[in-house]
C-alpha positions in Angstrom: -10.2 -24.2 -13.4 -8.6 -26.6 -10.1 -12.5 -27.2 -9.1 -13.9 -28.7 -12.2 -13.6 -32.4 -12.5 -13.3 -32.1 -16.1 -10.7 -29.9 -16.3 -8.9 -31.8 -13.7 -8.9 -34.8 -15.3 -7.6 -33.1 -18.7 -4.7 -31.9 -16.6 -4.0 -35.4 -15.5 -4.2 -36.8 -19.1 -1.6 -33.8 -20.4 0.5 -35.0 -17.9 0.5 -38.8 -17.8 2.0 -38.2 -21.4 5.4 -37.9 -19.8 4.9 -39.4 -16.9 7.8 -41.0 -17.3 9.9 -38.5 -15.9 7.5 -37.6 -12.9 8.1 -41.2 -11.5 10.5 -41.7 -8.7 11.3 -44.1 -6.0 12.4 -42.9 -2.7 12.0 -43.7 1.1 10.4 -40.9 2.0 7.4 -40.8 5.1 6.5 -37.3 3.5 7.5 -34.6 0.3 6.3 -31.6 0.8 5.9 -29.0 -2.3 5.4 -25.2 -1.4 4.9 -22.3 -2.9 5.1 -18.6 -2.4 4.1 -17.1 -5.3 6.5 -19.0 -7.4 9.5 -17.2 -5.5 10.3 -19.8 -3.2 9.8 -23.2 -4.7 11.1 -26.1 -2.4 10.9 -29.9 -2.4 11.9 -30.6 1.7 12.1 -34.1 1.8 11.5 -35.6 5.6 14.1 -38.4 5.8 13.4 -40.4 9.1 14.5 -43.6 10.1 12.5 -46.0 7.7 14.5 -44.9 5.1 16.9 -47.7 6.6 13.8 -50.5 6.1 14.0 -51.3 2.2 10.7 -52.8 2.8 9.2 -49.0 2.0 8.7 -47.9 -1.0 7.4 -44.8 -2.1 6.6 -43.6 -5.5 5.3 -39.5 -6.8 3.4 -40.2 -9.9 2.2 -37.5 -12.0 -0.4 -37.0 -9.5 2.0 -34.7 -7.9 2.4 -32.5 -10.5 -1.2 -32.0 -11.0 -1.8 -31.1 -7.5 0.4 -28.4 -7.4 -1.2 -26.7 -10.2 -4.3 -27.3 -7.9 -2.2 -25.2 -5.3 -3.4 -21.3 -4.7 -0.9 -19.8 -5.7 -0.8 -17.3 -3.3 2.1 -14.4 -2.7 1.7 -15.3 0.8 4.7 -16.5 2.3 1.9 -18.8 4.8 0.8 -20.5 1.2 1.5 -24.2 1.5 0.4 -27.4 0.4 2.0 -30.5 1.9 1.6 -33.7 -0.6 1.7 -37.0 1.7 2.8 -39.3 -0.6 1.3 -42.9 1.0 3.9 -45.8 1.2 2.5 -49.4 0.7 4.3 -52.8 0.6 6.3 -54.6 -2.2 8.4 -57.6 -3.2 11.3 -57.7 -3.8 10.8 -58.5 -7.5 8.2 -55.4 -7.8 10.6 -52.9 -6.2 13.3 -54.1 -8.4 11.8 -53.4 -11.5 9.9 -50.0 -9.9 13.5 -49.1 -9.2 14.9 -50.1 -12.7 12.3 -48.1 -14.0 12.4 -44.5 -12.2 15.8 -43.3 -13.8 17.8 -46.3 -12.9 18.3 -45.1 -9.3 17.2 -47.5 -6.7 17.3 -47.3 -3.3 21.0 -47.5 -2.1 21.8 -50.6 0.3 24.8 -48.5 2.2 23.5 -46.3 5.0 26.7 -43.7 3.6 25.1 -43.0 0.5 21.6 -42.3 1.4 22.5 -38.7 2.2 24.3 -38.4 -1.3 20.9 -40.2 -2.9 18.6 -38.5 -0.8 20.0 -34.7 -2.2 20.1 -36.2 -5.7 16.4 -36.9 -5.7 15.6 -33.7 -3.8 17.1 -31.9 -7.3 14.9 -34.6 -9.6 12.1 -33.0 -7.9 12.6 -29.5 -8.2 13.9 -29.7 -11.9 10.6 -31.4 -12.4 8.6 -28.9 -10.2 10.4 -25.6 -12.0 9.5 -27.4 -15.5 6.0 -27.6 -14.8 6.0 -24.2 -13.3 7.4 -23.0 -16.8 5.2 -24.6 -18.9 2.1 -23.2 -17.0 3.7 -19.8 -16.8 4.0 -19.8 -20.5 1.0 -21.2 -21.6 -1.2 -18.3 -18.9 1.5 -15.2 -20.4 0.4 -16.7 -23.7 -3.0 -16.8 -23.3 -2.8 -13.2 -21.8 -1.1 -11.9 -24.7 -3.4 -12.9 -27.5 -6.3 -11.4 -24.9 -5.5 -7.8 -24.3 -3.5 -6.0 -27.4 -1.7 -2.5 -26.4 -3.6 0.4 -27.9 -2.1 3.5 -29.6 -4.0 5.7 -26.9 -1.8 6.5 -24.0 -3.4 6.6 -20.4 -4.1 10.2 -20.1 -3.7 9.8 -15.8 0.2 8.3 -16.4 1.3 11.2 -18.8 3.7 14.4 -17.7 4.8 13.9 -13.9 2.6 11.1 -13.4 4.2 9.5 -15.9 7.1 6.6 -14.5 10.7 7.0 -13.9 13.4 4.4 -13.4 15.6 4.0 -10.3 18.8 5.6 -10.5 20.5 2.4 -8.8 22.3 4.1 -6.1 23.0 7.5 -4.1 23.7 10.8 -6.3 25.5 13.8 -5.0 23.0 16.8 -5.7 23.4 20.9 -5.5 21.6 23.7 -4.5 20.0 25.9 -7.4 19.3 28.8 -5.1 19.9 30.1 -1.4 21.4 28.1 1.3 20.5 25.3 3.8 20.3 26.8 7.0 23.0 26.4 9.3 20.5 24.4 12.1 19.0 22.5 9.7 18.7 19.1 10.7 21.3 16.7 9.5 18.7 13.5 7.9 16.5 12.3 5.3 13.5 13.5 3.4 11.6 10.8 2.1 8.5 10.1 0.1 6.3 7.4 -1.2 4.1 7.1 -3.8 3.2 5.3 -7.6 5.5 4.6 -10.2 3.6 2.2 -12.0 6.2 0.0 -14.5 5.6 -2.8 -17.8 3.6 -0.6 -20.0 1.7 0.7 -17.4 1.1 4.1 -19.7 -0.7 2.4 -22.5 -4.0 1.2 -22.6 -5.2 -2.4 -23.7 -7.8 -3.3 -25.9 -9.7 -6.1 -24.8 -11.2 -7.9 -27.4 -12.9 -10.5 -25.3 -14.9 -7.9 -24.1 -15.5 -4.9 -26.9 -13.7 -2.7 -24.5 -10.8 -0.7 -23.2 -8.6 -1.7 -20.0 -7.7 1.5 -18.3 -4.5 1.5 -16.2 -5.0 3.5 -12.8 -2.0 5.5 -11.4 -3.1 4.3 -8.1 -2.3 0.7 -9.1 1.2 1.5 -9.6 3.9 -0.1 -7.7 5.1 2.4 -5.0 8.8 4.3 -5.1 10.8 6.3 -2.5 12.3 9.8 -3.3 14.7 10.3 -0.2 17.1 13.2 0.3 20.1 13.1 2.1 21.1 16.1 3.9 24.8 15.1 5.7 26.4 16.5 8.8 29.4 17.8 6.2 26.9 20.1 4.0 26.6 17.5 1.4 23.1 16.5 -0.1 21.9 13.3 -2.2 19.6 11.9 -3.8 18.3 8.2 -4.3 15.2 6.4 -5.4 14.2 2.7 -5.0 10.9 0.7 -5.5 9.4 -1.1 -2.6 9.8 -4.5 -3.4 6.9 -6.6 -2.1 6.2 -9.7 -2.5 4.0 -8.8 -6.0 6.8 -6.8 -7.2 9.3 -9.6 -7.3 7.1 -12.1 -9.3 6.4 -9.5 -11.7 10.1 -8.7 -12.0 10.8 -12.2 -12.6 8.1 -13.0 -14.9 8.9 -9.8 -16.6 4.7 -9.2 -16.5 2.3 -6.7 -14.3 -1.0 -7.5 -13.4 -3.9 -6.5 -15.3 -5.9 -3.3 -14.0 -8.9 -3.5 -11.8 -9.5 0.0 -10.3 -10.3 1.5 -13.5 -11.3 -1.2 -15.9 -14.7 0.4 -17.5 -16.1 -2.7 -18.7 -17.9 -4.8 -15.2 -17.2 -8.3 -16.9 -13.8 -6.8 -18.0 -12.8 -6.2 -14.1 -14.2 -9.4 -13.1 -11.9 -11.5 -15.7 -9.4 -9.3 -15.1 -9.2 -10.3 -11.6 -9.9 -13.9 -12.5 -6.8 -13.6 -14.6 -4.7 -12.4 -11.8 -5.8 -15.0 -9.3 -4.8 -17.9 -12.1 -1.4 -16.0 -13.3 -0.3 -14.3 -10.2 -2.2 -15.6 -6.9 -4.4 -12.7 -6.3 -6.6 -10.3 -7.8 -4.5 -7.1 -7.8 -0.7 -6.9 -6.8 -0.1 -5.5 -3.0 0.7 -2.6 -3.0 3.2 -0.2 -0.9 2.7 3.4 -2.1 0.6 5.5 0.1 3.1 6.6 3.5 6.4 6.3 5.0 7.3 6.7 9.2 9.9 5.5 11.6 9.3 4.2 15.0 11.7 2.2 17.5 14.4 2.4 14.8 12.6 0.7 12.2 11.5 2.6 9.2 7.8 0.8 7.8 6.7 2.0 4.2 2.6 1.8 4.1 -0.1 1.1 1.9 -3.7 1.8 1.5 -4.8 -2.2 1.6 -2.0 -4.0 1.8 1.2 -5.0 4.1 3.6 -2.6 5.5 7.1 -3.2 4.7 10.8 -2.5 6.3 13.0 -0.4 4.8 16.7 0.2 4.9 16.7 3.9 5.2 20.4 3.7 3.9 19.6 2.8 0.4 16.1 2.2 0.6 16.5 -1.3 0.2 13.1 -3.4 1.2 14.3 -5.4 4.2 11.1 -7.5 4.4 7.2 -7.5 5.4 6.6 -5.7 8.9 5.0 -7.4 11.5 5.4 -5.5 14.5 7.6 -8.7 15.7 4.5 -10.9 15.3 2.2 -9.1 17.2 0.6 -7.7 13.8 -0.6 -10.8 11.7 -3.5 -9.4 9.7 -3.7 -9.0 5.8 -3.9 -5.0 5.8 -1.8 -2.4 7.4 -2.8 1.0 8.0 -1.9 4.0 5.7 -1.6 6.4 8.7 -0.6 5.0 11.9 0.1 7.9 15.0 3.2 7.8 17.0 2.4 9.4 20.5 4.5 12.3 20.9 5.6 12.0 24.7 5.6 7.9 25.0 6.0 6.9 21.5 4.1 4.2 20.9 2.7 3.4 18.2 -1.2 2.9 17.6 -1.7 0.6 14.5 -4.8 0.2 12.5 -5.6 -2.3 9.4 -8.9 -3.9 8.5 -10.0 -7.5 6.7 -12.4 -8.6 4.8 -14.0 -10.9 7.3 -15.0 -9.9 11.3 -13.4 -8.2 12.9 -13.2 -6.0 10.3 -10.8 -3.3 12.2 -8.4 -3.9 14.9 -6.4 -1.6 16.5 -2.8 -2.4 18.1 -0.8 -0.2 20.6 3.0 -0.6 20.5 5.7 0.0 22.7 8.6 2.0 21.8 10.9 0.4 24.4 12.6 -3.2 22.9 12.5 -2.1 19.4 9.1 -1.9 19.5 8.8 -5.6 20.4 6.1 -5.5 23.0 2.5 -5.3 22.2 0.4 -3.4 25.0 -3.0 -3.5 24.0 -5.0 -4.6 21.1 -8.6 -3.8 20.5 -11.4 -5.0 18.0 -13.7 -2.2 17.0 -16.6 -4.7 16.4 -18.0 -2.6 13.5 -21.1 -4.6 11.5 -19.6 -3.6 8.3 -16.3 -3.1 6.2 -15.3 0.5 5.9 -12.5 2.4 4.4 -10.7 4.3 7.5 -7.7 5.9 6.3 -6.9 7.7 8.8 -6.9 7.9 12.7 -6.2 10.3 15.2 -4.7 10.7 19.0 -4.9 12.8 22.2 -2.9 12.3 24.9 -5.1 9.4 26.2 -7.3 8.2 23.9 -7.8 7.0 20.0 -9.7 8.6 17.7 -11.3 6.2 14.7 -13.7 7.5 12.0 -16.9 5.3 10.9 -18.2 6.9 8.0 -20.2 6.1 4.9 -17.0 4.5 2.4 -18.1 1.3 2.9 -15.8 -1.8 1.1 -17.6 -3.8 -1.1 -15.7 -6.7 -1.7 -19.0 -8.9 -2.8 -19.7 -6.1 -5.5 -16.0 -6.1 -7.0 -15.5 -9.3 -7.1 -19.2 -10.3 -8.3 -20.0 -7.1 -10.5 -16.9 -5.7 -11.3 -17.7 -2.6 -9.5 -15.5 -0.3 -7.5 -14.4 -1.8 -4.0 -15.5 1.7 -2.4 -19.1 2.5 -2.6 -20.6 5.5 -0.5 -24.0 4.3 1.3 -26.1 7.5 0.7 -28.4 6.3 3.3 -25.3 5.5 6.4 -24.7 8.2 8.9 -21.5 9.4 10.2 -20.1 8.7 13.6 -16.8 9.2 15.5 -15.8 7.1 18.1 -13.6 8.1 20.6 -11.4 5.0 22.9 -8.9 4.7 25.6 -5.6 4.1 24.5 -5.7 1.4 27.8 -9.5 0.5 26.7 -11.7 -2.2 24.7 -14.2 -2.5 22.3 -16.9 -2.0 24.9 -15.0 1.4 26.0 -15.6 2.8 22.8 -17.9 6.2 23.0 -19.3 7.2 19.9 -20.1 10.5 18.6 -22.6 10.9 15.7 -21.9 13.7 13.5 -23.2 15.4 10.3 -23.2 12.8 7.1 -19.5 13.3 5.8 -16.7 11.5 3.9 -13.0 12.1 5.5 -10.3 12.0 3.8 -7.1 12.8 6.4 -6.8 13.6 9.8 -5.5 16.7 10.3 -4.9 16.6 14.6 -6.9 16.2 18.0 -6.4 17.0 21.3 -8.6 17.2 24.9 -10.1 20.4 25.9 -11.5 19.9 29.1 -14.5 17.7 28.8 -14.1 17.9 25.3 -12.0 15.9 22.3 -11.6 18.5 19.6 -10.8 16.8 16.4 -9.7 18.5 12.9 -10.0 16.5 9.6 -10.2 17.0 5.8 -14.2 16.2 4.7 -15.5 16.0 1.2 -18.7 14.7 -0.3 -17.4 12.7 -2.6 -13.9 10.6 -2.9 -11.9 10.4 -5.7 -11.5 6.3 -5.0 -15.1 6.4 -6.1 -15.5 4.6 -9.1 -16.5 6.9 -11.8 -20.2 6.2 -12.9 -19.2 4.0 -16.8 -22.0 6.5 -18.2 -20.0 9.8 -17.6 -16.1 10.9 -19.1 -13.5 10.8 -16.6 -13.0 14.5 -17.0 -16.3 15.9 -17.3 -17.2 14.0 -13.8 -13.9 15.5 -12.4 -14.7 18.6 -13.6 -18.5 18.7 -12.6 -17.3 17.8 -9.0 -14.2 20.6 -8.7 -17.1 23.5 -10.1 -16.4 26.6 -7.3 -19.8 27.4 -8.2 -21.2 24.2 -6.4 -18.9 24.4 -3.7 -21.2 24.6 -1.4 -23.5 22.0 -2.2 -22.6 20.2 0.7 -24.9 17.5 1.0 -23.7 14.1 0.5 -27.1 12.4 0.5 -27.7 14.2 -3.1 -26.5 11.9 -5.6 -25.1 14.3 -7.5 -21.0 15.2 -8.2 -21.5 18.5 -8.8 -19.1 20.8 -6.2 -18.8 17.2 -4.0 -14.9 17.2 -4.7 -14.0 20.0 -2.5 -12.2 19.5 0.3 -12.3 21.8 3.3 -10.8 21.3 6.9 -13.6 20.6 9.4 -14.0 21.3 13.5 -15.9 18.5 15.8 -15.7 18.7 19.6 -16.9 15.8 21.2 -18.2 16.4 25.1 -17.3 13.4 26.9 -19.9 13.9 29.8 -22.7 15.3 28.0 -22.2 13.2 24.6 -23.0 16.6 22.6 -21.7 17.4 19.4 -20.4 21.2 17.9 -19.0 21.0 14.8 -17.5 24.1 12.4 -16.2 24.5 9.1 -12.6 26.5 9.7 -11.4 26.8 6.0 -14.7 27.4 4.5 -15.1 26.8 1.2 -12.8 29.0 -0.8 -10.0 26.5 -1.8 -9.9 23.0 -1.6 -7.0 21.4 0.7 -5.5 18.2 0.8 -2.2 16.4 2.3 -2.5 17.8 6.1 0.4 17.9 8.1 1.3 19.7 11.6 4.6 19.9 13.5 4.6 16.1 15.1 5.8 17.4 18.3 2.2 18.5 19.0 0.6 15.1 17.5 -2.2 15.1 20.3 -1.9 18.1 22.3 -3.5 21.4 21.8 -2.1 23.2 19.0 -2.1 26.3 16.1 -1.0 25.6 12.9 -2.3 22.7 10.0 0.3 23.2 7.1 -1.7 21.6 3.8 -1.5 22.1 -0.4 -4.3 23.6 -1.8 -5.6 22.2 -5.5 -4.9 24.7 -8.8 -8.6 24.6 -9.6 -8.4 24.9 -13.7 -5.5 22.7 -13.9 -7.1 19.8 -11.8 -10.1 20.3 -13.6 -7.7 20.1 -16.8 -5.9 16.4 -15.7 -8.7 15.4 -14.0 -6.9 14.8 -11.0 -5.6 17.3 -8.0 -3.0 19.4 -8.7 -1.4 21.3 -6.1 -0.7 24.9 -6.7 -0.1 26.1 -3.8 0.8 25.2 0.0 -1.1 26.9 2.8 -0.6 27.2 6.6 -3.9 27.7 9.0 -4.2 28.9 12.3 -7.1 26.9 13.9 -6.9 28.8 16.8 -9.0 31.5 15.2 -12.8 31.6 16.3 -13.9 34.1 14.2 -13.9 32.2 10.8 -13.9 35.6 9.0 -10.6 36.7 10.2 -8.9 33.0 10.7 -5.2 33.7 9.5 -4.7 32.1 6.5 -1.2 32.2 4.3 0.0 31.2 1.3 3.0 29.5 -0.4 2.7 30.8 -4.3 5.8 32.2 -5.2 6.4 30.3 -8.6 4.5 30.0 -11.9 3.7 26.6 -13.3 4.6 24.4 -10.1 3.1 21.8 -8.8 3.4 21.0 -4.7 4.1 17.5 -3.2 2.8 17.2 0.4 4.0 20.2 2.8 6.3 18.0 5.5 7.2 20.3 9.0 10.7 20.0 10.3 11.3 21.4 13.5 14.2 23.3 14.7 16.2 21.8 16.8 15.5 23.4 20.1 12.6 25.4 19.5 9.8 26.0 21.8 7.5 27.3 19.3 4.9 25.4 17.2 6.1 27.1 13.7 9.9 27.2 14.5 10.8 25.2 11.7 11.1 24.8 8.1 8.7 22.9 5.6 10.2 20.6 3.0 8.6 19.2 0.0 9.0 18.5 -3.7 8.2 20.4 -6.4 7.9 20.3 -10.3 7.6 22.9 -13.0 4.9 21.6 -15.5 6.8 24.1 -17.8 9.7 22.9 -17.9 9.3 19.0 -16.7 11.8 20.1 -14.2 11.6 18.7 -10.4 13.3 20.1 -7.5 13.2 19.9 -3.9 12.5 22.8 -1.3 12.8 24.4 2.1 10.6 26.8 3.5 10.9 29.0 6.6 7.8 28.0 8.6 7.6 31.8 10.6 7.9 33.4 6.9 5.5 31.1 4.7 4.5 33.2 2.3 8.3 34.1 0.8 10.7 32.5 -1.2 11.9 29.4 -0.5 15.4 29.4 1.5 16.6 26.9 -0.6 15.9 25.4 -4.6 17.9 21.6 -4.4 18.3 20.4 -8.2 17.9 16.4 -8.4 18.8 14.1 -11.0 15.8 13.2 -12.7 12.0 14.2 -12.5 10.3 12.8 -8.8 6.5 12.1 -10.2 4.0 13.5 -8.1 2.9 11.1 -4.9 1.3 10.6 -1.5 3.3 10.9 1.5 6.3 11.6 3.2 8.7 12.0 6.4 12.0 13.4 7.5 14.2 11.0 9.9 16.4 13.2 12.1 19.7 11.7 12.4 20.4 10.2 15.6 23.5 9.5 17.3 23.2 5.5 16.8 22.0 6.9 13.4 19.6 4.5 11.3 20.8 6.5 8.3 
């Protein structure tokens, strides 16, 4: 629309019509109109000495107005545009009747009132940029409107516990339902991220322009925090809160959500959609902040998968602002799952772009407030991947290069899905010094897989052992626009396919399994083992250990385990159960195995380890999650005794309202200079 000439000169003609009230006089060198995604709208005005020379004479025509629609407009907060506004010369006769023109305000002749003038045409200007803001605003919501009607069919993927909730504004008091807390239990906070998609979100569009559907994506949803309060006194609460990014606030003033884009089934319908967002919001899709939640050096940092991290007032889960790791972190995309090293806590950083280098990797000090940046490290890969996960040992990082490649040039060109497997890629590991560079990097290359989350690594003598959750298929695939959502779903979660495990067949049949995987990596002899340590039997997801032993040798992956019929039924994972692994095990026939089943019709959230405070042994703790009864639309959170998995829970917590199902979580200890 800005590039055409035609257009351009349209815009100009619409506004020249009331040019009138776009016409100042003022002694300015420079004005400078920016905007961040219509949240910040200034007019600074640079008043420097000339303004004391009547001689200069400055005028902002309509011009002005027309190149701000011409501005990106960008949620950026680095979005700017200066306007130089160029001064020439004029008699006194001519800037008389300029002045007499522009809302009878000439330039005034006493140096005391230029301050008072000066502020009175810094208000002109912002009424005038807020009006034209308005009008465009309009005029795109309009347009929208009339473009994509709501449809009576509900988005089957945003229904039951997926379906939204609102926040409860601020901290509840909640009881227990059953048992007790345990006397040692950590005084802190259990909290969780994940979607909670708003405006409609649960209704699908008809898109006329097109002869097709628009299909909101859970995924797209704007991300929430569950937290729960457990208080030195015995008390427990309860809060939610959105994360408010900078997408989030322009939607909440324009009272509008951008239009889907992960699961749009028509490819010219995802293009426009996106073209829509660029001209209405600033960018193609809203950034998102829904996938983790962790605290280092005081600070706690909510996560995303492709977008910006962002601060968070553990208090009242108030969004304190985008995190930057103090400056040293300036790139567009943050990490889902950074690692925290468990003896000198820093904190290794990961987040790609769409342009070389496509992955950098930071490591943070935990001393300062984690404002000191000890190495940083460009993985110089030749192509854009999704890594969403990374691992640590004690003195090296672990990064993943498999085939989920990003395909920006196909979303944006095709409308296809930005994740693509390349059936023909292979798989490699590479293993790097936490002190080291790209050119340190050793890789490993490994049997053709797709990995979902690490699970732990740790040296073993010459060796790097590494455990991770591998599929053959994701579920950020795009679903081929030939097949039903469910019936691909359900092809790919068959148990009788399970072991189809090739993912060079371009098939979905049994590809949706996930199963915890062994690699040991000889550093001196650059050979490969690898084993498969849950086999195929039940699919995992979510893996979490006890943090403490984030690196080092260990025993037990805690993980929730899909409820095959009733994934197969929603057409998404549904965990039915939680299950704790001892890796240890050699013999892969008599690996101990438990399960967490105890309750009919429940559905797990993400098994979180808490450790007893004290303890010297890896399971000495309690596991904490939420839950919900798909019986009786009834959530509740949980504590499990680590040592005695398989029982009841030691305590049921009631909360005020259902908690959706989501991604990730944490708990915050307490501390004595307590964050909480």
């Amino acid at each position: 629309m800005h590039k055409g000439k035609g257009k351009r000169n349209e815009l100009l003609k619409f506004l020249s019509l009331s040019s009138s009230r776009f016409l100042y006089s003022a002694p300015l060198i420079n004005l400078r109109l920016r905007t961040e995604g219509f949240q910040k709208i200034e007019a600074e005005f640079c008043i420097q000495k000339s303004m004391l020379y009547p001689r200069f004479n400055f005028r902002l025509h309509s011009m002005a107005a027309a190149a701000l629609l011409s501005i990106p407009l960008s949620t950026s907060t680095k979005a700017s545009r200066a306007l130089v506004v160029s001064g020439w010369n004029q008699s006194s006769t001519q800037k008389s009747k300029l002045a007499k023109s522009t809302n009878n305000s000439p330039v005034p002749k006493s140096y005391s009132n230029v301050h008072r003038w000066a502020q009175k045409q810094e208000e002109n200007v912002k009424l005038l940029v807020r009006q034209v803001v308005n009008e465009y605003q309009r005029a795109m919501n309009t347009l929208i409107d009339h473009l994509y009607i709501p449809s009576d069919e509900t988005v089957p993927f945003i229904q039951g516990n997926f379906a939204p909730v609102a926040e409860i504004g601020e901290k509840v008091r909640i009881e227990l339902v059953e048992g007790e807390i345990p006397k040692d239990f950590p005084p802190g906070c259990y909290v969780r991220n994940g979607p909670n998609p708003r405006f409609g979100a649960n209704q699908n569009l008809d898109s006329p322009l097109f002869g097709g559907k628009t299909l909101y994506s859970w995924f797209e949803g704007e991300g929430m925090l569950h937290a729960t309060y457990f208080e030195e006194d015995g008390s427990i609460w309860y809060n939610n809160r959105y994360v408010e990014t900078e997408s989030f606030k322009l939607e909440t003033k324009l009272g509008r959500t951008y239009l889907p884009t992960m699961d749009e089934r028509s490819s010219p319908g995802a293009r426009f959609n996106r073209l829509l967002n660029v001209v209405r919001f600033g960018h193609p899709q809203r950034d998102l902040c829904s996938t983790s939640i962790f605290e280092h050096a005081g600070h706690v940092i909510a996560t995303a998968e492709g977008g910006r991290a962002f601060e968070i007032d553990i208090s009242d889960l108030s969004t304190k602002g985008e995190y930057t790791c103090y400056g040293h972190w300036n790139r567009r995309f943050f990490g889902p799952h950074p690692k925290i090293h468990p003896e000198t806590k820093q904190l290794v950083v990961y987040g790609f772009d769409i342009k070389k280098p496509y992955y950098i990797l930071s490591v943070i000090s935990d001393e300062f407030q984690g404002k000191k940046l000890l190495n940083k490290i460009d993985l110089d890969l030749d192509k854009l991947i999704l890594m969403h996960d990374i691992g640590i040992t004690e003195r090296y990082i672990i990064v993943y290069d498999f085939p989920m490649v990003m395909d920006i040039p196909s979303m944006l060109l095709k409308g296809e899905s930005i994740v693509t497997l390349d059936l023909q890629a292979e798989s490699r590991i590479g293993v790097i010094p936490l002190t080291g560079n790209n050119r340190s990097v050793k890789w490993f290359n490994v049997d053709t897989t797709c990995l979902t989350h690490h699970a732990n690594s740790y040296e073993d003598g010459d060796e790097i052992v590494v455990h991770g959750l591998v599929t053959c298929n994701l579920q950020l695939v795009a679903v081929p626009r030939d097949i039903d959502h469910l019936e691909w779903y359900s092809r790919g979660m068959t148990l009788e396919h399970q072991n189809n495990y090739k993912v060079k067949i371009a098939n979905i049949d049994g590809k949706l399994f996930e199963h915890l995987h062994e690699w040991r990596l000889n550093l001196k002899t650059g050979e490969v083992t690898e084993r498969n340590i849950s086999q195929y039997k039940f699919p995992l997801e979510v893996p979490r250990i006890n943090e403490n032993f984030t690196g080092k040798k260990y025993k037990y992956v805690y993980a929730a385990s899909e409820d095959i019929e009733a994934s197969k039924a929603k057409g998404f994972p549904m965990y039915g159960k939680l299950v704790k692994i001892d890796v240890s095990q050699k013999n892969e026939d008599s690996k101990l195995v438990q399960f967490h089943d105890v309750a009919d019709n429940t559905i797990y959230s993400e098994p979180v380890f808490v450790a007893r405070p004290g303890s010297t042994e890896e399971d000495d703790g309690w596991i904490v999650t939420y839950v919900h009864n798909e019986a009786t639309n009834i959530s509740e959170m949980i504590i499990i005794d680590a040592q005695n998995f398989d029982e009841e829970p030691l305590a049921r917590i009631s909360l005020p309202q259902r908690v959706p199902y989501g991604f990730h979580g944490t708990y915050i200890k307490k501390k004595k200079k307590s964050i909480l």
